[in-house]
Biopython code that builds the backbone (N, CA, C, O; Angstrom):
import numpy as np
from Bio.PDB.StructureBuilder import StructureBuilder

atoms = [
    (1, "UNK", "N", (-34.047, -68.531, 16.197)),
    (1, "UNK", "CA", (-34.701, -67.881, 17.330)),
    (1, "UNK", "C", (-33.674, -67.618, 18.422)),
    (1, "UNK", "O", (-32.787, -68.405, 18.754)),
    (2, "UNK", "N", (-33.894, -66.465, 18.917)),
    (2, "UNK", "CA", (-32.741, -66.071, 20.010)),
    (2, "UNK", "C", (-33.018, -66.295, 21.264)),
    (2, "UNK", "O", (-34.104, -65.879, 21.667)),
    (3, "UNK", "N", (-32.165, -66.969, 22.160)),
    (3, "UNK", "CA", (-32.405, -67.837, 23.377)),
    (3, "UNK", "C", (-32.343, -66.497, 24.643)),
    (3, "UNK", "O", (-31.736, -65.479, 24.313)),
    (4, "UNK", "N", (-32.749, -66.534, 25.543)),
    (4, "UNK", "CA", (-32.570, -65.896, 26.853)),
    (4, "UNK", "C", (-31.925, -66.056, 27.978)),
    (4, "UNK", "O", (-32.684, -66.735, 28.669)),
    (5, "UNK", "N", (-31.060, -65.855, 28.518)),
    (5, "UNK", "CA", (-29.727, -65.852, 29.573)),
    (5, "UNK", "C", (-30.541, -65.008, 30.744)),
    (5, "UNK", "O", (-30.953, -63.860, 30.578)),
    (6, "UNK", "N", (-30.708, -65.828, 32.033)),
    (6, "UNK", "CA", (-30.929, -65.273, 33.182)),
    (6, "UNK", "C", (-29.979, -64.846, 34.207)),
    (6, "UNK", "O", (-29.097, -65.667, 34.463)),
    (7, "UNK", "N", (-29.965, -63.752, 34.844)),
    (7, "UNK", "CA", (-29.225, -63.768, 35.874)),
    (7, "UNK", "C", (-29.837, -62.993, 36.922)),
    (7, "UNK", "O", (-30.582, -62.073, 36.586)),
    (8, "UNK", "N", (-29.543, -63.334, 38.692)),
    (8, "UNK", "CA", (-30.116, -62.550, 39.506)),
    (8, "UNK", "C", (-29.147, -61.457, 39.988)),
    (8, "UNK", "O", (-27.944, -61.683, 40.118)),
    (9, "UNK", "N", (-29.746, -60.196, 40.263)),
    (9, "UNK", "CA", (-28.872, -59.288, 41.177)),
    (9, "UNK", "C", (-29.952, -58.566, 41.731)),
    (9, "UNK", "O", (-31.096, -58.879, 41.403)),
    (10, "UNK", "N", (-29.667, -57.256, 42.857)),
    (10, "UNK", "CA", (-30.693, -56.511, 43.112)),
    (10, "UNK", "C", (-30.963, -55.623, 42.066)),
    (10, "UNK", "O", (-30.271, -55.419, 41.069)),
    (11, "UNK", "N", (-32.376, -54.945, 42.478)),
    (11, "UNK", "CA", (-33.023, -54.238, 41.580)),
    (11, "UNK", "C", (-32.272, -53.037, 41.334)),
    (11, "UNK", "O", (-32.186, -52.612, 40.182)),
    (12, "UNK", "N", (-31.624, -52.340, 42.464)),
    (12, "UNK", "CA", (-30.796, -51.299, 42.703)),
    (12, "UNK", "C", (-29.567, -51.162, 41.864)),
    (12, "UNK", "O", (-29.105, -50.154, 41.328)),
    (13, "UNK", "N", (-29.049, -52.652, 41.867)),
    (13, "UNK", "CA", (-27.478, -52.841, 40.930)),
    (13, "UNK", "C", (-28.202, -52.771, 39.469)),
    (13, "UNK", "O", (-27.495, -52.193, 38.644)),
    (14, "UNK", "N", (-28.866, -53.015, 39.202)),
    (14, "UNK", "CA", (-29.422, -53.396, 37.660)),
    (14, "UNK", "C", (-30.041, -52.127, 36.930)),
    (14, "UNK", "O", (-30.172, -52.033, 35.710)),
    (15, "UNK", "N", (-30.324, -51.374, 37.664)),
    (15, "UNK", "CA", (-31.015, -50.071, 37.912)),
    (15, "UNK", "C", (-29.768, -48.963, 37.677)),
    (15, "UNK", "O", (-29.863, -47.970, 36.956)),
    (16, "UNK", "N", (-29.217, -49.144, 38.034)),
    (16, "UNK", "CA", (-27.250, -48.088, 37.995)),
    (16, "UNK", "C", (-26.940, -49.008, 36.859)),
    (16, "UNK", "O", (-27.016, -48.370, 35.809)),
    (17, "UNK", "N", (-26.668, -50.070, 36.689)),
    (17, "UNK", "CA", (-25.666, -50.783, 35.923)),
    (17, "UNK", "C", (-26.620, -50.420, 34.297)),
    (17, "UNK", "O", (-25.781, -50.129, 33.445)),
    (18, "UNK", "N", (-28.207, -50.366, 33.649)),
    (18, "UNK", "CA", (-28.449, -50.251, 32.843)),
    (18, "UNK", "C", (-27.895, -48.682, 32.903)),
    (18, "UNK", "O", (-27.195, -48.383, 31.936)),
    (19, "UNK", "N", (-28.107, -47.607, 33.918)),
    (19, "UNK", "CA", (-28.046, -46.224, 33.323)),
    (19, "UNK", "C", (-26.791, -46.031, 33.080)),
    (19, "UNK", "O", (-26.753, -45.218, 32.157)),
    (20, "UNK", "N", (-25.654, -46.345, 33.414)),
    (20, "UNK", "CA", (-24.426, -46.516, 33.310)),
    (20, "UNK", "C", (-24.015, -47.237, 31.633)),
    (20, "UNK", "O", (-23.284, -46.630, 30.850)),
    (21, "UNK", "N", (-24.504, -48.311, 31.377)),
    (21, "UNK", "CA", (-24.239, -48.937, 29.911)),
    (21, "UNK", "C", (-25.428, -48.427, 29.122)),
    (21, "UNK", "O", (-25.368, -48.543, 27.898)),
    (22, "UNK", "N", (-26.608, -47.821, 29.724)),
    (22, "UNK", "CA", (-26.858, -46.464, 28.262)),
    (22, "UNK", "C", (-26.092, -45.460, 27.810)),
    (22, "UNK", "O", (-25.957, -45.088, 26.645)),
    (23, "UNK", "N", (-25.324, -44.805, 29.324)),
    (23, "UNK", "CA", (-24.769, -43.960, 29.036)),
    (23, "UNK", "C", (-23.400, -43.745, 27.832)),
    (23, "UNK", "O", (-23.062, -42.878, 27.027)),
    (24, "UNK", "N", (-22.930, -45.007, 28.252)),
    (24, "UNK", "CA", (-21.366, -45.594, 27.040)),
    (24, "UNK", "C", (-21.953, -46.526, 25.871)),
    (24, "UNK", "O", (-21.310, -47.460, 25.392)),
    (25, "UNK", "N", (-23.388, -46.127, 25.424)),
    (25, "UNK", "CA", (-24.394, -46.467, 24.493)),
    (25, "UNK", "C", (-24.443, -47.655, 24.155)),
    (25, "UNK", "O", (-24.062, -48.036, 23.049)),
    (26, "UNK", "N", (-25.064, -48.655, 25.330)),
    (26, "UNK", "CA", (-25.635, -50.142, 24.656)),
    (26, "UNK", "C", (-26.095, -50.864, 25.807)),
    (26, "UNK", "O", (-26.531, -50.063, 26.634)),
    (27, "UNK", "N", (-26.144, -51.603, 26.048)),
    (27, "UNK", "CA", (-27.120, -52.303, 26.832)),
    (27, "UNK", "C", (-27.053, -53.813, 27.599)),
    (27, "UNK", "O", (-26.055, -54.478, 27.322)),
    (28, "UNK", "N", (-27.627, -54.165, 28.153)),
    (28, "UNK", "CA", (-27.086, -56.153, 28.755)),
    (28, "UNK", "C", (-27.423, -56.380, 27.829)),
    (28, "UNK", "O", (-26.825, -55.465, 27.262)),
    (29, "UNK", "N", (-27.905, -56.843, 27.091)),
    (29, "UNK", "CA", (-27.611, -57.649, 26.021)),
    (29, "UNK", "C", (-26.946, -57.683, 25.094)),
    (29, "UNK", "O", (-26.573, -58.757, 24.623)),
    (30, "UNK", "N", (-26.551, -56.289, 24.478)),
    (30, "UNK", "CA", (-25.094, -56.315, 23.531)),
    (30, "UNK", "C", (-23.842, -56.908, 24.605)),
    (30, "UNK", "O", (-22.996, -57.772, 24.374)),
    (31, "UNK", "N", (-24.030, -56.249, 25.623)),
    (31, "UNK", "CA", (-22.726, -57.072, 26.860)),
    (31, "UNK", "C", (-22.621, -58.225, 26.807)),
    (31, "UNK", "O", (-21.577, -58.848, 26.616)),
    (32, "UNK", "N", (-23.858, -58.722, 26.995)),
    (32, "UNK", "CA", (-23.774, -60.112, 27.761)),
    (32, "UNK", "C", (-23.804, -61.093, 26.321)),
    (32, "UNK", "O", (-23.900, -62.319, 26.388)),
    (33, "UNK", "N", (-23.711, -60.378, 25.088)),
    (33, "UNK", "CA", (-23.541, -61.461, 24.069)),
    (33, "UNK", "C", (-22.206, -61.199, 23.767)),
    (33, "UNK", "O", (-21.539, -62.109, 23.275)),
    (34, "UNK", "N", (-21.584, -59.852, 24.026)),
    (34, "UNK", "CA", (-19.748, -60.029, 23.771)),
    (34, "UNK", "C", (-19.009, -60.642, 24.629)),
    (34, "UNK", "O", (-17.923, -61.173, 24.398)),
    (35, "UNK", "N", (-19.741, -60.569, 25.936)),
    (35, "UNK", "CA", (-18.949, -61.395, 27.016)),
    (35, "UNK", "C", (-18.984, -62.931, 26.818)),
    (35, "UNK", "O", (-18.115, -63.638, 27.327)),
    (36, "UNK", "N", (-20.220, -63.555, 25.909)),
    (36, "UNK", "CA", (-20.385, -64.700, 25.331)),
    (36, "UNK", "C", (-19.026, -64.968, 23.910)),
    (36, "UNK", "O", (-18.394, -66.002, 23.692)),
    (37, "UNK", "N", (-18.971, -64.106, 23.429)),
    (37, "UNK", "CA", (-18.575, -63.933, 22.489)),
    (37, "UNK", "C", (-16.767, -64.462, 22.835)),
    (37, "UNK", "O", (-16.167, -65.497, 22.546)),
    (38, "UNK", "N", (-16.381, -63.336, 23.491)),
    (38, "UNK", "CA", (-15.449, -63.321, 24.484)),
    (38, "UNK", "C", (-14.997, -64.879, 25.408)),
    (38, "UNK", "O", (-13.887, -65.302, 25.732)),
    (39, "UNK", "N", (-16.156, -65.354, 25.595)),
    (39, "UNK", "CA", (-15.616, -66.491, 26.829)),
    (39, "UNK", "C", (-15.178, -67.690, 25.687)),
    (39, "UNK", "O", (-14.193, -68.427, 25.725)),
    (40, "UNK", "N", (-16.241, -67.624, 24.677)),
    (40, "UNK", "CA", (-15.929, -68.254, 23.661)),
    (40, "UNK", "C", (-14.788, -68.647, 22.610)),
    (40, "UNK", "O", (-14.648, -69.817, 22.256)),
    (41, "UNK", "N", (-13.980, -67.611, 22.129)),
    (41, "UNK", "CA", (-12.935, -67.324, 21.420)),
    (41, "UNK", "C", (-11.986, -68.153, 22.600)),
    (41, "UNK", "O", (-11.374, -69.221, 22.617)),
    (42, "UNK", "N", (-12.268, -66.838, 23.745)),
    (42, "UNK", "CA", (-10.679, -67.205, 24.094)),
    (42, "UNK", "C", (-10.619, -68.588, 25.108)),
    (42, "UNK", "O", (-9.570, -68.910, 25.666)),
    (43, "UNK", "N", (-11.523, -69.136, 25.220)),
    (43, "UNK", "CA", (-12.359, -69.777, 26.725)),
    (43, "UNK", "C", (-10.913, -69.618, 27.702)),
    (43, "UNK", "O", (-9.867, -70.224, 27.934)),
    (44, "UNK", "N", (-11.765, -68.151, 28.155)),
    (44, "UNK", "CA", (-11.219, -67.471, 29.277)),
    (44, "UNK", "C", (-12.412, -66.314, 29.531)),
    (44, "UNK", "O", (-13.291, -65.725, 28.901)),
    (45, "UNK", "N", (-11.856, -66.390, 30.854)),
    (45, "UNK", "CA", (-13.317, -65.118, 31.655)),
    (45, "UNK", "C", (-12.078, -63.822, 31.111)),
    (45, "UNK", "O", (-10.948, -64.300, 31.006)),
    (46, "UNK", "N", (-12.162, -62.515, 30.819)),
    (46, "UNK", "CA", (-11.766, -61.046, 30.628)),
    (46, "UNK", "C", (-11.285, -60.566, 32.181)),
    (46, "UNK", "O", (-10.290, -59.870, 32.387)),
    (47, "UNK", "N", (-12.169, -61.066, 33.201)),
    (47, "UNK", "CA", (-11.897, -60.589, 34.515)),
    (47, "UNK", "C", (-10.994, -61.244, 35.178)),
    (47, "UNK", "O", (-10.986, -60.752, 36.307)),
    (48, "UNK", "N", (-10.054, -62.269, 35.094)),
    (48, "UNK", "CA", (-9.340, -63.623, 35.700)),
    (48, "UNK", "C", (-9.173, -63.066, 36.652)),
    (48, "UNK", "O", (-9.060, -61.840, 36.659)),
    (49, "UNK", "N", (-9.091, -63.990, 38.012)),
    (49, "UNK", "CA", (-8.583, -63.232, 39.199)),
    (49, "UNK", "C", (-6.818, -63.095, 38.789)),
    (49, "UNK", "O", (-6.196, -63.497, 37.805)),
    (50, "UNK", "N", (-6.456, -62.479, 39.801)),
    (50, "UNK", "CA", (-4.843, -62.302, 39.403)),
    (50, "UNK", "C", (-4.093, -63.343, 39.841)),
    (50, "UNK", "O", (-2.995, -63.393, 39.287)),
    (51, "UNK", "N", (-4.300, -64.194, 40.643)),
    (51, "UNK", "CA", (-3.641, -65.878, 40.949)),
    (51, "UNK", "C", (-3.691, -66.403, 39.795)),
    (51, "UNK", "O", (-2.750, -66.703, 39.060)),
    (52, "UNK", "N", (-5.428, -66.584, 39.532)),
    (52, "UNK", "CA", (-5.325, -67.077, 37.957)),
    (52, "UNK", "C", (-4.092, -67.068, 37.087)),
    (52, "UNK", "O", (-3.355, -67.967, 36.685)),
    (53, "UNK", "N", (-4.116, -65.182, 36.858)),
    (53, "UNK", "CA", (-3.157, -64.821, 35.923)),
    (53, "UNK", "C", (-1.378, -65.236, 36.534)),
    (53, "UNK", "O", (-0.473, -65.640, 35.804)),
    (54, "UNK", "N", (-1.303, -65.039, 37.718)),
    (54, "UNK", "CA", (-0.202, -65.646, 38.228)),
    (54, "UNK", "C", (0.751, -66.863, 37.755)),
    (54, "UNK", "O", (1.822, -67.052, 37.177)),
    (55, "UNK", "N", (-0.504, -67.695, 38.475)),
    (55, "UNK", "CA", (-0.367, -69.618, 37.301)),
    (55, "UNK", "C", (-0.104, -69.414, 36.278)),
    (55, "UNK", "O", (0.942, -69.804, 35.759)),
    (56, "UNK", "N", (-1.110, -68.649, 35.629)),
    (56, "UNK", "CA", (-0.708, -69.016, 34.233)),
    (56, "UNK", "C", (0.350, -68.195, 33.189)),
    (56, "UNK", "O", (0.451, -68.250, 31.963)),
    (57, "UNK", "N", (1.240, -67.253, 34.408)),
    (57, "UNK", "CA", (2.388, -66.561, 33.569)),
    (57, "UNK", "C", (3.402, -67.738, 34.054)),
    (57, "UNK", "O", (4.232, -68.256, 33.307)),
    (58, "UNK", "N", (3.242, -68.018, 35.171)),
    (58, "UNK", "CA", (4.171, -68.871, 35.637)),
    (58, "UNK", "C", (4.413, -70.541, 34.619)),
    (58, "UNK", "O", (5.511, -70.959, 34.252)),
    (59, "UNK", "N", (3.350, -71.079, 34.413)),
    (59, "UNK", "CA", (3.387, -71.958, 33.683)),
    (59, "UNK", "C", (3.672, -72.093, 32.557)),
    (59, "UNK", "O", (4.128, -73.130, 32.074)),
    (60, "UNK", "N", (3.340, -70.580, 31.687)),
    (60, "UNK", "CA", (3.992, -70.299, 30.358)),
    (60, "UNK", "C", (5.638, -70.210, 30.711)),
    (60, "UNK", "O", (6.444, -70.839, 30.024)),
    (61, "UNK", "N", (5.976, -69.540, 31.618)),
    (61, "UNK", "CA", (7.274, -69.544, 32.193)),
    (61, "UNK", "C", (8.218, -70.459, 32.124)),
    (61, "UNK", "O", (9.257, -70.143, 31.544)),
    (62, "UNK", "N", (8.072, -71.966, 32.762)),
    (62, "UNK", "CA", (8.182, -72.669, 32.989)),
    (62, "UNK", "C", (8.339, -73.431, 31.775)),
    (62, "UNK", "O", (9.324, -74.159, 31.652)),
    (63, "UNK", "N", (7.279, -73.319, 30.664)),
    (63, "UNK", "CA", (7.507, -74.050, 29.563)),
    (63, "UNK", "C", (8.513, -73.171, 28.815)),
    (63, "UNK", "O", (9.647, -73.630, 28.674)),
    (64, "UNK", "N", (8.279, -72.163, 28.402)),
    (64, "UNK", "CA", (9.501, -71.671, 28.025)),
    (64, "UNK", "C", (11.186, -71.479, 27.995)),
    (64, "UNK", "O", (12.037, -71.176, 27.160)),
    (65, "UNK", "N", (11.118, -71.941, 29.793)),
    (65, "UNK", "CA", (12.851, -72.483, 30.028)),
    (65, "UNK", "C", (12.814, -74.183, 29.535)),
    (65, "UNK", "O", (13.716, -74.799, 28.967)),
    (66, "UNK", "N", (11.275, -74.759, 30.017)),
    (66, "UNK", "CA", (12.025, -75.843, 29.787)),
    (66, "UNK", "C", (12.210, -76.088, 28.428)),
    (66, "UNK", "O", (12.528, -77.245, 28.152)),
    (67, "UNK", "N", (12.053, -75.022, 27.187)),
    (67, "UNK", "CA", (12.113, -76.043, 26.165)),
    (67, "UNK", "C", (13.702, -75.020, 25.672)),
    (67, "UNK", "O", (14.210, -75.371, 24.607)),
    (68, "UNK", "N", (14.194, -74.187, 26.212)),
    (68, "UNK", "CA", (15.599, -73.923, 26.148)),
    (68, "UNK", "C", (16.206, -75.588, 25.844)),
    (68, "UNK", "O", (16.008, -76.666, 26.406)),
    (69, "UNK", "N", (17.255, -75.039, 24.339)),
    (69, "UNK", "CA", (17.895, -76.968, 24.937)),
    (69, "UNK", "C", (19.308, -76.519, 25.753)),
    (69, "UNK", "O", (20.084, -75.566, 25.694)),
    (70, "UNK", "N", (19.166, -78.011, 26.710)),
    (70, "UNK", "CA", (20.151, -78.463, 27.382)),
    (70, "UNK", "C", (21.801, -78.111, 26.509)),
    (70, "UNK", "O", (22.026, -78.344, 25.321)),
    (71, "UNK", "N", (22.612, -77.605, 27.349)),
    (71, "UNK", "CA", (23.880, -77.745, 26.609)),
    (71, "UNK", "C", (24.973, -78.582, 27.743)),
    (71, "UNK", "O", (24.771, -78.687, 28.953)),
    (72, "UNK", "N", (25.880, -78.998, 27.160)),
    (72, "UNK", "CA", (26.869, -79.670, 27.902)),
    (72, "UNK", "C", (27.795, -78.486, 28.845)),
    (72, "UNK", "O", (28.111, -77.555, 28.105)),
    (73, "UNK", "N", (28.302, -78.293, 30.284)),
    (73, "UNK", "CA", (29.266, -77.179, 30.681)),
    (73, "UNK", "C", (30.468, -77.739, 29.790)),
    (73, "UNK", "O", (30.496, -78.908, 29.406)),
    (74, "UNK", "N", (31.310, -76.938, 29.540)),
    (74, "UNK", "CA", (32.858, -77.464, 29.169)),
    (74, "UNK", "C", (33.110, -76.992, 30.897)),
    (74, "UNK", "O", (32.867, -76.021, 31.614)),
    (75, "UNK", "N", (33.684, -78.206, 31.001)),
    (75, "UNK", "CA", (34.330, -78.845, 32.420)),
    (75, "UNK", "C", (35.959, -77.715, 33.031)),
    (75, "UNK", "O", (36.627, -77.623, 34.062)),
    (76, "UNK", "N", (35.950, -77.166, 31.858)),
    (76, "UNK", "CA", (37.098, -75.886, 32.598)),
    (76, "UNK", "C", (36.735, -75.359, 33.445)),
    (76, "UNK", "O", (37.200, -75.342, 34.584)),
    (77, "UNK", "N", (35.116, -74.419, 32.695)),
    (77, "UNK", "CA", (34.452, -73.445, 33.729)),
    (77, "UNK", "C", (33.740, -73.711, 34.473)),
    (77, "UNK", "O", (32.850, -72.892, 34.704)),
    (78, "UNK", "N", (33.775, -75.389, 35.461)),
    (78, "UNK", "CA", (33.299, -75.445, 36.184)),
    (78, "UNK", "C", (33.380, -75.464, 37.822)),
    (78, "UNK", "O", (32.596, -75.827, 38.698)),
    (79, "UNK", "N", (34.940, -74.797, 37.820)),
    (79, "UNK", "CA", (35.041, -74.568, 39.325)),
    (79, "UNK", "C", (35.267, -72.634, 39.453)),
    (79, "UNK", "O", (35.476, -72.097, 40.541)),
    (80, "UNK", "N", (35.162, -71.794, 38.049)),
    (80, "UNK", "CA", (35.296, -70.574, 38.038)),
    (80, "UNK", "C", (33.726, -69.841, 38.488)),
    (80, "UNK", "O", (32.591, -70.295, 38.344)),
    (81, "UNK", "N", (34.201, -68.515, 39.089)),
    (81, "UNK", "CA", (32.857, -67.262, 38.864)),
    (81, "UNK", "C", (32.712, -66.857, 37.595)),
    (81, "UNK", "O", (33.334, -67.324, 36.641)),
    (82, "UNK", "N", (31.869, -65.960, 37.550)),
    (82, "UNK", "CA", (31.007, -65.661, 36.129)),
    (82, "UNK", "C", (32.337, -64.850, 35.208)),
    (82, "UNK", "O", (32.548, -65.044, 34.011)),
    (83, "UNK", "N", (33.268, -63.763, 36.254)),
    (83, "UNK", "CA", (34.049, -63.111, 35.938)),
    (83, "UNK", "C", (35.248, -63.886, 35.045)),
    (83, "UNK", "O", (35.714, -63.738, 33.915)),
    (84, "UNK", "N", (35.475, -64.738, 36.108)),
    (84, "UNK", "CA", (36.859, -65.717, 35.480)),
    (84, "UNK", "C", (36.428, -66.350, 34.228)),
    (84, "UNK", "O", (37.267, -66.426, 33.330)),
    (85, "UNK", "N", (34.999, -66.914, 33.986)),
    (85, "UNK", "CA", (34.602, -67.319, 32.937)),
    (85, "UNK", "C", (34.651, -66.593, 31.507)),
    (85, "UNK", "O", (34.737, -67.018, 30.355)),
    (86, "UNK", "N", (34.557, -65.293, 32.088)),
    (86, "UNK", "CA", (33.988, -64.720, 31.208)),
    (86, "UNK", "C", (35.570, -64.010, 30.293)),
    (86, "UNK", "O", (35.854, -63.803, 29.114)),
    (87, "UNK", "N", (36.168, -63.857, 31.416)),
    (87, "UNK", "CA", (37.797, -63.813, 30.815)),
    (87, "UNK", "C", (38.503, -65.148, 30.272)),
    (87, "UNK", "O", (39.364, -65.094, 29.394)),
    (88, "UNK", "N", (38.220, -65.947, 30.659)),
    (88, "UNK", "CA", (38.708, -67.069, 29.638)),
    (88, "UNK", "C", (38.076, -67.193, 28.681)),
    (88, "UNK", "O", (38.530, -67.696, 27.654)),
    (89, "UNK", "N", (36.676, -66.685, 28.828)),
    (89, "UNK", "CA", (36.259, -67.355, 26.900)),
    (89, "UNK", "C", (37.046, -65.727, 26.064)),
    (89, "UNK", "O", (37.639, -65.919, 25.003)),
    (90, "UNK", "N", (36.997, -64.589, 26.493)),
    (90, "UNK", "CA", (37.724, -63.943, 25.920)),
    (90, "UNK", "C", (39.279, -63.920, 25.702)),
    (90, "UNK", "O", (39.731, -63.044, 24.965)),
    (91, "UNK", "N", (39.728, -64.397, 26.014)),
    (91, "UNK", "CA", (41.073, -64.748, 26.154)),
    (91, "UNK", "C", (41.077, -66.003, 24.819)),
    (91, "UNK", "O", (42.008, -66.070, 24.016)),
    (92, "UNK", "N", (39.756, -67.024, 24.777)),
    (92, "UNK", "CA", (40.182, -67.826, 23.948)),
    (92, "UNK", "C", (39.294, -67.588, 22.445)),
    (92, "UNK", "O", (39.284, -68.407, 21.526)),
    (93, "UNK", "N", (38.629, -66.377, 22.453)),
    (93, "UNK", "CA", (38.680, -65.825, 21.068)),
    (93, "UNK", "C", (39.379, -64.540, 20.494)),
    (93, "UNK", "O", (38.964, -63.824, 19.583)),
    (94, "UNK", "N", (40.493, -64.411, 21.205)),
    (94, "UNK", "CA", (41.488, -63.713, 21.167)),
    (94, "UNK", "C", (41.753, -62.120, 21.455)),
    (94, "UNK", "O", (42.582, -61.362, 20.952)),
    (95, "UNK", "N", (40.636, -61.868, 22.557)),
    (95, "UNK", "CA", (40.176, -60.337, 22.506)),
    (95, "UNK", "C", (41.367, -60.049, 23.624)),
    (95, "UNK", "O", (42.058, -59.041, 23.476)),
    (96, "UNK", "N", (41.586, -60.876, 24.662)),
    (96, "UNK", "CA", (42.288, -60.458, 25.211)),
    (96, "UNK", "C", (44.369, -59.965, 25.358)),
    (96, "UNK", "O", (45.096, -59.509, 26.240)),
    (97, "UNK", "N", (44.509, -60.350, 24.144)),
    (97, "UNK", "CA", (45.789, -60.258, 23.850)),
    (97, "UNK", "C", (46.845, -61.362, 25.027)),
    (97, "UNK", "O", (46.432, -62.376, 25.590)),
    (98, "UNK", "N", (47.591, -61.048, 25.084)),
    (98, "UNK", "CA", (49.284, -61.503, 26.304)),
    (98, "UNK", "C", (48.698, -61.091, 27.127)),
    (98, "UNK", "O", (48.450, -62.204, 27.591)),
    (99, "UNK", "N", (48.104, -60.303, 27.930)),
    (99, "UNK", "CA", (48.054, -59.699, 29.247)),
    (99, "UNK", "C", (47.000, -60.461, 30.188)),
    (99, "UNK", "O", (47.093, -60.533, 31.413)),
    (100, "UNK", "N", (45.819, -61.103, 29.275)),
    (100, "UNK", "CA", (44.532, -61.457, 29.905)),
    (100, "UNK", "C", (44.230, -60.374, 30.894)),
    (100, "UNK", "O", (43.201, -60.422, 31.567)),
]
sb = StructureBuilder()
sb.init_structure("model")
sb.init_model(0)
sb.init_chain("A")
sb.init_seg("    ")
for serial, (resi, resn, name, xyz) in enumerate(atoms, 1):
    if name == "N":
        sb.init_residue(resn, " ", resi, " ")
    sb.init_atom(name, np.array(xyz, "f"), 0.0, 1.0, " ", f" {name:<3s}", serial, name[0])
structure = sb.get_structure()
């Protein structure tokens, strides 16, 4: 037996909102059982506010560097800029010839 889901709004919103979801052919109740459908799968609302979504790029974020692994610096390049660095590691796989 199929259960019944209440909700209040004005008569006016409900009144536009059915002629509107006849028009793109279906109805509150095909809605309101995909939006069930929907909260279900993903248990997530479709509408998240955008903070929501914020947090939660940020937190995927976050896990994602942290699970980068840790490497040791080699202690040469640690008083050089990115430049000088970047010429010594070429220099020490031999791209750079005598001249550096």
């Amino acid at each position: 037996m199929d259960a019944m889901v209440t909700g209040r709004m004005s008569q006016a919103k409900k009144e536009l909102g059915n002629q509107v979801l006849r028009e793109l052919g279906t109805n509150a109740s095909q809605v309101i059982n995909e939006l069930y459908d929907y909260v279900i799968s993903r248990r997530a609302l479709p509408f998240s506010a955008p903070e929501e979504e914020r947090g939660e790029r940020l937190r995927a974020a976050v896990t994602a560097v942290d699970a980068v692994p840790k490497v040791e610096l080699d202690a040469r390049f640690a008083a050089m800029d990115v430049r000088q660095a970047r010429m010594e590691r070429l220099s020490d796989d031999g791209l750079m010839g005598d001249g550096r």
